[in-house]
PLY file of the C-alpha trace (Angstrom):
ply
format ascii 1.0
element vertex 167
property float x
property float y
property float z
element edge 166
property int vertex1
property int vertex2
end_header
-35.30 -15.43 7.65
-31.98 -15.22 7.05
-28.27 -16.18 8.93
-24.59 -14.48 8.22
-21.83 -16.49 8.02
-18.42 -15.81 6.44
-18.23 -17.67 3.35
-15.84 -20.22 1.92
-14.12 -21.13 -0.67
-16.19 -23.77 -1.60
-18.44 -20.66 -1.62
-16.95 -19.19 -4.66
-19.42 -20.25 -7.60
-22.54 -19.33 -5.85
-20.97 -16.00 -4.56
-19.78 -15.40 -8.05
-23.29 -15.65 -9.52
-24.85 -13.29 -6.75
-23.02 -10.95 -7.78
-23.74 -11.00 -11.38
-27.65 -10.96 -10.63
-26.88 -8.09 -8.21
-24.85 -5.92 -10.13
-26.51 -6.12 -13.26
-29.29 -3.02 -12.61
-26.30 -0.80 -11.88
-24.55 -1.65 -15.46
-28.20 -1.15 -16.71
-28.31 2.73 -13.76
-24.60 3.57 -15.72
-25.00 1.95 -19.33
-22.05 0.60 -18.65
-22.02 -3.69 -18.92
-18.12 -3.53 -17.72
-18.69 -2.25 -13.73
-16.42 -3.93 -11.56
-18.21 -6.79 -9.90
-19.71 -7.62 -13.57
-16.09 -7.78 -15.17
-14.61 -10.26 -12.06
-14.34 -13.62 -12.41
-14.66 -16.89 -10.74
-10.90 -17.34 -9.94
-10.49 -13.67 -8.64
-13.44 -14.35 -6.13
-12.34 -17.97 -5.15
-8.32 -16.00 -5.09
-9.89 -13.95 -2.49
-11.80 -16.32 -0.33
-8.89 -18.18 0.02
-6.98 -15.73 1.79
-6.48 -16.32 5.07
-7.53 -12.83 6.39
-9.87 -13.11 4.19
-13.37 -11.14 5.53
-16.24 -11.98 3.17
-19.91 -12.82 4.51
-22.67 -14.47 3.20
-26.19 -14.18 3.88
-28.11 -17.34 3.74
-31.66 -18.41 3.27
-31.98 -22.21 3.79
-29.49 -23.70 1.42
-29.25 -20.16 -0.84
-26.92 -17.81 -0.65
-28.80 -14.04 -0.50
-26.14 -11.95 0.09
-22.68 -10.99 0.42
-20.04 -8.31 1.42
-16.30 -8.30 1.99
-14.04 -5.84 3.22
-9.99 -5.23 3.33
-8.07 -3.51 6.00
-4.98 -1.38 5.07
-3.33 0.40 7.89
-5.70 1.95 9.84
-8.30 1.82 7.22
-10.86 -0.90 5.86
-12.76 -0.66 2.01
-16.13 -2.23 2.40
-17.35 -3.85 -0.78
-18.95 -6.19 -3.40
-22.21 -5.42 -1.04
-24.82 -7.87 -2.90
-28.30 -9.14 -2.40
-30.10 -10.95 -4.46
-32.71 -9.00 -7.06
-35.24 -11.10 -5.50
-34.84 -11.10 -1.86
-34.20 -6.78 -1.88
-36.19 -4.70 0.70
-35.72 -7.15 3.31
-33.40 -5.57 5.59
-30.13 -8.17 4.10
-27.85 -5.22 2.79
-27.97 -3.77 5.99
-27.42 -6.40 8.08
-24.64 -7.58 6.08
-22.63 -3.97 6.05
-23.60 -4.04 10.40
-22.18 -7.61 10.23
-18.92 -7.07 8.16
-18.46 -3.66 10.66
-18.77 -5.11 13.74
-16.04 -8.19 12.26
-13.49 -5.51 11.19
-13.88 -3.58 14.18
-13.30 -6.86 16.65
-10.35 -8.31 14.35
-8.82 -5.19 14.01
-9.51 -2.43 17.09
-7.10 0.01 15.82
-9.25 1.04 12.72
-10.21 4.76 12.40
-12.18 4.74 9.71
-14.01 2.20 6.73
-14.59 3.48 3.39
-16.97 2.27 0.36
-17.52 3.54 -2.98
-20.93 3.68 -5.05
-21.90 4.43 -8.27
-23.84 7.73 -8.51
-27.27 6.48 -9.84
-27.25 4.25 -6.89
-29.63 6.85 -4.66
-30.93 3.76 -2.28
-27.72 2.50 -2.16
-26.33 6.00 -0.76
-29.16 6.16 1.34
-28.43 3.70 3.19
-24.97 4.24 3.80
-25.27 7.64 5.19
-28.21 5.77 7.38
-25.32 3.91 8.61
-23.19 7.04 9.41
-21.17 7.00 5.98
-20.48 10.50 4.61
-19.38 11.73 0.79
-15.90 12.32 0.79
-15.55 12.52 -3.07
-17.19 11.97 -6.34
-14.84 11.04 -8.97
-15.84 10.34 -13.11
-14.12 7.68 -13.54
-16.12 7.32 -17.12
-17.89 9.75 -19.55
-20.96 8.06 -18.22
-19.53 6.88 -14.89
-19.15 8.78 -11.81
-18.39 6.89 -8.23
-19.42 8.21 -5.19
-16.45 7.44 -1.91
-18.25 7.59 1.33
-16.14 7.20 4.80
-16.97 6.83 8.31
-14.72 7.50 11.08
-14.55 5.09 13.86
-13.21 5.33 17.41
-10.38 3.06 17.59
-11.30 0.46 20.75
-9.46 0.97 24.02
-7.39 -1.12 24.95
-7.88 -3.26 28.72
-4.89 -1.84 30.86
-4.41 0.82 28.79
-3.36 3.95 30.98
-6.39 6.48 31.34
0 1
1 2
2 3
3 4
4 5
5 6
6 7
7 8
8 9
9 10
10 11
11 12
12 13
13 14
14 15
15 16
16 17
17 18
18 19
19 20
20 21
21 22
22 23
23 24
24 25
25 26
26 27
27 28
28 29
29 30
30 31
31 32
32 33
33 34
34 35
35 36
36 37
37 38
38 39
39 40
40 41
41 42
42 43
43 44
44 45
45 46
46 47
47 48
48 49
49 50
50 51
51 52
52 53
53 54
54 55
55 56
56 57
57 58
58 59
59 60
60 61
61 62
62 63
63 64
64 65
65 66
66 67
67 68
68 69
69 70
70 71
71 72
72 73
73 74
74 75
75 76
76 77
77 78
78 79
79 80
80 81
81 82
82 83
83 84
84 85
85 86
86 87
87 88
88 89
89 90
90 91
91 92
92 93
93 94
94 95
95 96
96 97
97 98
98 99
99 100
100 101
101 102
102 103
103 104
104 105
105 106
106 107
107 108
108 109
109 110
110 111
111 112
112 113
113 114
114 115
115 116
116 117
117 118
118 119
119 120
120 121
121 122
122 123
123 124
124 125
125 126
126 127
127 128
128 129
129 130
130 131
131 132
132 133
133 134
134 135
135 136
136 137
137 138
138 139
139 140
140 141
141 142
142 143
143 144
144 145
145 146
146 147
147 148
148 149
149 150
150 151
151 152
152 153
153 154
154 155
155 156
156 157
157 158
158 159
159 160
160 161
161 162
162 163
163 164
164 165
165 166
């Protein structure tokens, strides 16, 4: 079994090489060794965990670190991303917990969001899957590549009302 907590700075290594494991099968999908979370390094992830609105969450099985997701808000908007599980622990209901977890954290720190956003890679069919499971549509593809094409999904969300609020 595993527990979601937001990760740390002190974080940063073992988050860093989750997401190499993770990623690597969708450089392998693409042919394409250079995808984002491959090409990021060590300082960029620890740059981001130290934010103080920082909203990254691990997934932890005993001491190990299984998974991981963060998210940004801009405006009304949030960007989902960097959703990882480990090769090994796949299948096991993680990813999906993680992208309810991050959700339901975005929504509380931030009511007035209308929508979250993600992006995919095209070969990633379970990937997709699961998004749209979790009420994600396509918005757009877009090549960004001769061999790479990314996949934007959105989901609109109904901003939370406000106590007092006039009715």
């Amino acid at each position: 079994m595993f527990d979601i907590h937001p990760a740390t700075l002190a974080d940063a290594g073992e988050v860093f090489t989750l997401q190499r494991a993770a990623f690597v099968d969708e450089a392998q999908a693409h042919g394409d060794p250079f995808v984002l979370p491959l090409t990021e390094g060590l300082d960029r992830i620890g740059r981001v965990l130290a934010q103080p609105d920082a909203l990254v969450l691990k997934a932890v099985e005993g001491h190990r670190i299984v998974g991981a997701v963060r998210a940004a808000v801009a405006g009304a908007n949030a960007v989902v991303g960097r959703l990882a599980v480990a090769p090994d622990r796949r299948r096991l209901g993680i990813g999906r917990a993680l992208l309810t977890r991050v959700e339901e954290e975005l929504l509380a720190r931030h009511p007035g969001l209308t929508s979250l956003t993600l992006s995919t890679g095209a070969q990633g069919a379970r990937e997709q899957r699961l998004y749209r499971e979790r009420g994600y549509a396509e918005t757009s593809r877009e090549r960004v590549a001769d061999h790479l094409v990314m996949v934007h999904m959105r989901k609109e969300v109904v901003p939370a009302v406000r106590s007092g609020a006039a009715g």
